[in-house]
C-alpha beads as a LAMMPS data file, in Angstrom:
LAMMPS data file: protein, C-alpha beads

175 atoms
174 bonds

1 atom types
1 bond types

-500.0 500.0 xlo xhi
-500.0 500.0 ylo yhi
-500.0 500.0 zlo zhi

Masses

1 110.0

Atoms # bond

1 1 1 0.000 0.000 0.000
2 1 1 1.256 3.696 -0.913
3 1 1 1.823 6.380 1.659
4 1 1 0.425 9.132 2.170
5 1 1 1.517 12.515 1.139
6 1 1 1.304 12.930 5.149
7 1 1 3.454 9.909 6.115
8 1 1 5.710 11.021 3.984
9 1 1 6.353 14.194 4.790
10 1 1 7.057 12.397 8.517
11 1 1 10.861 11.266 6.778
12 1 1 11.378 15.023 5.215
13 1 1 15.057 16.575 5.768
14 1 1 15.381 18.648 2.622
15 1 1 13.415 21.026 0.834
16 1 1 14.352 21.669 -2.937
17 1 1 12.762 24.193 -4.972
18 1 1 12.262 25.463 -8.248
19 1 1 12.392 29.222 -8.675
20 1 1 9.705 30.283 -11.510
21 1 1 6.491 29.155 -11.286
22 1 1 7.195 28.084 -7.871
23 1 1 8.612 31.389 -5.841
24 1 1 7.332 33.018 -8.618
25 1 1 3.876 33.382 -10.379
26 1 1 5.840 32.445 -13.189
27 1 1 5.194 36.273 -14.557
28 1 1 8.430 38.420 -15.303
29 1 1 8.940 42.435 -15.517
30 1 1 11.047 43.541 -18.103
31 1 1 12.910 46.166 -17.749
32 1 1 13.909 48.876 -20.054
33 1 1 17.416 47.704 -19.702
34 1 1 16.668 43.949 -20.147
35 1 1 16.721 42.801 -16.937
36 1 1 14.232 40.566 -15.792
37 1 1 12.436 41.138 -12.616
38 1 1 10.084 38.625 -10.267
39 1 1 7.793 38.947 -7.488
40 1 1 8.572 36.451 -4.986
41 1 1 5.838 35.779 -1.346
42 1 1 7.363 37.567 1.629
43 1 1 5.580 34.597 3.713
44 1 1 6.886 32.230 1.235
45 1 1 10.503 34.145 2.067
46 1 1 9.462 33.338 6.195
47 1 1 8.832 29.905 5.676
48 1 1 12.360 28.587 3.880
49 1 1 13.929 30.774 6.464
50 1 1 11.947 29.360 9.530
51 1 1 12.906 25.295 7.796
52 1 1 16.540 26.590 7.793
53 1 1 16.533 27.635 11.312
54 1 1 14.789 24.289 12.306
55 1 1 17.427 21.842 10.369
56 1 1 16.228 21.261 7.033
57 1 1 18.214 21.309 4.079
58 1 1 16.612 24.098 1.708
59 1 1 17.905 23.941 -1.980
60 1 1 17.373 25.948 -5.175
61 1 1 17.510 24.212 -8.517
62 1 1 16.762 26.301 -11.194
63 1 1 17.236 26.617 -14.861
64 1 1 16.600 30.670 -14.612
65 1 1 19.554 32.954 -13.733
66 1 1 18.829 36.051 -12.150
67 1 1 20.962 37.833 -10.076
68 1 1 18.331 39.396 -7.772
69 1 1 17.079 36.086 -7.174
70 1 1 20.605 35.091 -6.269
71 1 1 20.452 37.957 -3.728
72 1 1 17.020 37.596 -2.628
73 1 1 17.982 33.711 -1.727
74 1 1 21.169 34.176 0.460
75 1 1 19.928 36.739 2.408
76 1 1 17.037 33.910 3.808
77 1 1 19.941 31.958 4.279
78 1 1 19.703 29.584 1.451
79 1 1 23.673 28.410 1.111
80 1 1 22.783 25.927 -2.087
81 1 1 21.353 27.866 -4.762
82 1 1 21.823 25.987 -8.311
83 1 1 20.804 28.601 -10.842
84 1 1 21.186 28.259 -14.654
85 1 1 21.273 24.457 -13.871
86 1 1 20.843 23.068 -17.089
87 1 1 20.579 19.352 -16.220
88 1 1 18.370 19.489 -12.971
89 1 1 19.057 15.380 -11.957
90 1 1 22.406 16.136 -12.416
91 1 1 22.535 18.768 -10.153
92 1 1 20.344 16.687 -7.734
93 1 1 22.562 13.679 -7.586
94 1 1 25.484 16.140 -6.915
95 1 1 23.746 18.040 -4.054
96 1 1 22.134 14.688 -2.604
97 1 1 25.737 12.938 -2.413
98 1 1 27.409 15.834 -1.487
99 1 1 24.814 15.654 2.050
100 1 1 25.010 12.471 2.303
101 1 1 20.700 12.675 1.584
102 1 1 18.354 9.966 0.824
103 1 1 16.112 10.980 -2.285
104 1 1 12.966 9.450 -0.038
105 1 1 13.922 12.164 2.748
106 1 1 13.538 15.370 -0.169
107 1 1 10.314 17.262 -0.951
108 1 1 10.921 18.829 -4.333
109 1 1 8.362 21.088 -5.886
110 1 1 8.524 21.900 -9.313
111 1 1 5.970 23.821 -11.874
112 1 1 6.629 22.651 -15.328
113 1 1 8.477 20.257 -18.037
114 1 1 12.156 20.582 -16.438
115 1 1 10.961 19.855 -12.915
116 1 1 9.414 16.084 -14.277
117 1 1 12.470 14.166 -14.301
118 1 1 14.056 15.476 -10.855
119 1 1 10.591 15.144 -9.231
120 1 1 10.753 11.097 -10.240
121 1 1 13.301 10.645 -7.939
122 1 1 12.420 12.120 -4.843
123 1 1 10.461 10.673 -1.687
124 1 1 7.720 13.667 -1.770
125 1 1 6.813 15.476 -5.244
126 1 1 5.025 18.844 -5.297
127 1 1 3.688 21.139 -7.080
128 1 1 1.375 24.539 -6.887
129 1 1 -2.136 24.419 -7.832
130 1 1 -1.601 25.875 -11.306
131 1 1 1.461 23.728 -12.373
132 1 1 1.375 21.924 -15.555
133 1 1 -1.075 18.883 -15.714
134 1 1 2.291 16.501 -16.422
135 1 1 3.364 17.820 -12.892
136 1 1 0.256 17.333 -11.578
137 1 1 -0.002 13.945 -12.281
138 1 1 3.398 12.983 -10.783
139 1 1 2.826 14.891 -7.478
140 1 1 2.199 13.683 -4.950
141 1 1 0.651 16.442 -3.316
142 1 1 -0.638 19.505 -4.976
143 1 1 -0.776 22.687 -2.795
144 1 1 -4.253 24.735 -2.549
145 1 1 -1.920 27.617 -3.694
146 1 1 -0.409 29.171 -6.462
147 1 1 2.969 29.594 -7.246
148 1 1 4.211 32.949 -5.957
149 1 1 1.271 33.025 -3.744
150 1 1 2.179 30.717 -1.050
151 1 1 2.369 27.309 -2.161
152 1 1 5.892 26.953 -0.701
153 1 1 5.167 28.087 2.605
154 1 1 2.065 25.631 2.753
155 1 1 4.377 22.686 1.768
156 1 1 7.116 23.937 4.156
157 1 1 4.293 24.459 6.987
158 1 1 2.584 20.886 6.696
159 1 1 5.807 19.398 6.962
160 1 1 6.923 21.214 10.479
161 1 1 3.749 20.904 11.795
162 1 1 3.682 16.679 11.155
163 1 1 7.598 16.866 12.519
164 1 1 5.904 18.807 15.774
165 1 1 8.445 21.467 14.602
166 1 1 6.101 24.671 13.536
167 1 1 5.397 25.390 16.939
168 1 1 8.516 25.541 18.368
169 1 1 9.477 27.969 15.518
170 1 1 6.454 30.065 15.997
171 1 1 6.607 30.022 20.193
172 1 1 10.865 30.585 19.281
173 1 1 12.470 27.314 20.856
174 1 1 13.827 26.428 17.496
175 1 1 17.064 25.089 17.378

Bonds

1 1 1 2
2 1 2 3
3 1 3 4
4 1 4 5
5 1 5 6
6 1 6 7
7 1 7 8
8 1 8 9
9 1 9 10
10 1 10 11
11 1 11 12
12 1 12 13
13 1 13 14
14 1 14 15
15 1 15 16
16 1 16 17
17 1 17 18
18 1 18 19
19 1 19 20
20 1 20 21
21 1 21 22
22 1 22 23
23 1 23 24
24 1 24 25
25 1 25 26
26 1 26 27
27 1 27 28
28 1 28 29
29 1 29 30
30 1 30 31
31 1 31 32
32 1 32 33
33 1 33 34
34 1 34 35
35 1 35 36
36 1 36 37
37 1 37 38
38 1 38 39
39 1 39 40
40 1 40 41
41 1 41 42
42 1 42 43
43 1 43 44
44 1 44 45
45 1 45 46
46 1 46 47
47 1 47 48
48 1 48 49
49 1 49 50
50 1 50 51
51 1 51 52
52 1 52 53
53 1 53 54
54 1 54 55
55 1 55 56
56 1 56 57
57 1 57 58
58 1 58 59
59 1 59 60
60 1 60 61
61 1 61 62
62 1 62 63
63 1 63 64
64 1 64 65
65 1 65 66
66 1 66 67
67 1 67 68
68 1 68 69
69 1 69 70
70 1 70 71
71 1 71 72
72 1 72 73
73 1 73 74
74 1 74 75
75 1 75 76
76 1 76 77
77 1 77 78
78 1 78 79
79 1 79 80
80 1 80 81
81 1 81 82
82 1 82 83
83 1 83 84
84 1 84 85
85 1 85 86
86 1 86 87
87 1 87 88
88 1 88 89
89 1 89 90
90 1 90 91
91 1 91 92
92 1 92 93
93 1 93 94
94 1 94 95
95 1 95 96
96 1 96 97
97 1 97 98
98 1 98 99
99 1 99 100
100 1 100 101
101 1 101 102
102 1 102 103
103 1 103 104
104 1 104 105
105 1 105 106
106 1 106 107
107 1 107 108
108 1 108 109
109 1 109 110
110 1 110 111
111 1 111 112
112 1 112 113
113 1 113 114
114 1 114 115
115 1 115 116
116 1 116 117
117 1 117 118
118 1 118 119
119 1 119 120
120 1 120 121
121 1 121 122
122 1 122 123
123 1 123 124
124 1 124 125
125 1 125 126
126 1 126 127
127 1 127 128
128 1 128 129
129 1 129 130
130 1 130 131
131 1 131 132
132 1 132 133
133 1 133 134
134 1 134 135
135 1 135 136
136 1 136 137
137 1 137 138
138 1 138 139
139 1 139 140
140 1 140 141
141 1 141 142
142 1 142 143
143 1 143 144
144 1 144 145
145 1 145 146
146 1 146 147
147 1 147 148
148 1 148 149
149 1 149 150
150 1 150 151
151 1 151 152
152 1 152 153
153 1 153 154
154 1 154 155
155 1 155 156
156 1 156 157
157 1 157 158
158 1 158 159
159 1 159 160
160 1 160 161
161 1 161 162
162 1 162 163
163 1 163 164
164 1 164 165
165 1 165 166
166 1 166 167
167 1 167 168
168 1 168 169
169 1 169 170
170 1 170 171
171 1 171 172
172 1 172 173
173 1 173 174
174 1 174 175
């Protein structure tokens, strides 16, 4: 018998996430200049930093390169931020042997095509509500939220909260 998205997320160490689509709406700004800007979820921004804090893993893997996002990232925290990753299982295997981390132990959510074949080979795939419908149909759980509008943080909350671990960030006896 499968497990449940909820048992699952009961062996979750790492959090790995895609950047647009996922942080993002997906949308970009362009610039006069070129540049591309995104709007990433302050609460979103909360959450990763809160898992951090509390001794998960939290990984980037994205095929975007943006050096604002760059930015944005380290200053949550985030130390492993793969941008411009053109082979995303690549990357994966490299990060996951490098930590010494289990693919059944890593909840990846991805939005689209170049998410699918990382997403495969992890213990808990998700995605936002408006992902693709290939995504969809690999995830194993599917957030009530949007990318850029929360989904992360509801992934990243439902995962403390089974661990007994959102409280003691919220009431501040976090590691």
């Amino acid at each position: 018998m499968e497990k449940s998205y909820k048992e699952i997320m009961n062996q979750i160490t790492t959090f790995i996430f895609d950047v647009d689509g996922v942080l993002t709406d997906g949308s970009v700004h362009v610039a006069p200049n070129g540049e591309m800007l995104r709007i990433m979820n302050i609460r979103d921004g909360f959450a990763m930093k809160a898992a951090i804090e509390s001794g998960y893993n939290v990984c980037i893997i994205s095929g975007g390169n943006n050096e604002g996002v760059r930015i944005r990232l380290k200053n949550l925290g985030i130390n492993d931020i793969h941008l411009a990753s053109p082979d995303k299982v690549a990357t994966f295997n490299e990060y996951t042997k490098l930590y010494q981390i289990q693919p059944e132990q890593v909840l990846y959510m991805g939005d689209d095509i170049p998410d699918y074949h990382v997403m495969q080979l992890v213990g808990l795939p998700t995605c936002p509500q408006d992902a693709s419908s290939e995504i969809k149909a690999i995830s194993k759980y599917i957030s009530h939220k949007n990318g850029g509008k929360g989904a992360v943080r509801e992934v990243i909350e439902q995962v403390m909260k089974v661990q007994n671990k959102w409280h003691l960030y919220y009431n501040g006896q976090h590691d």
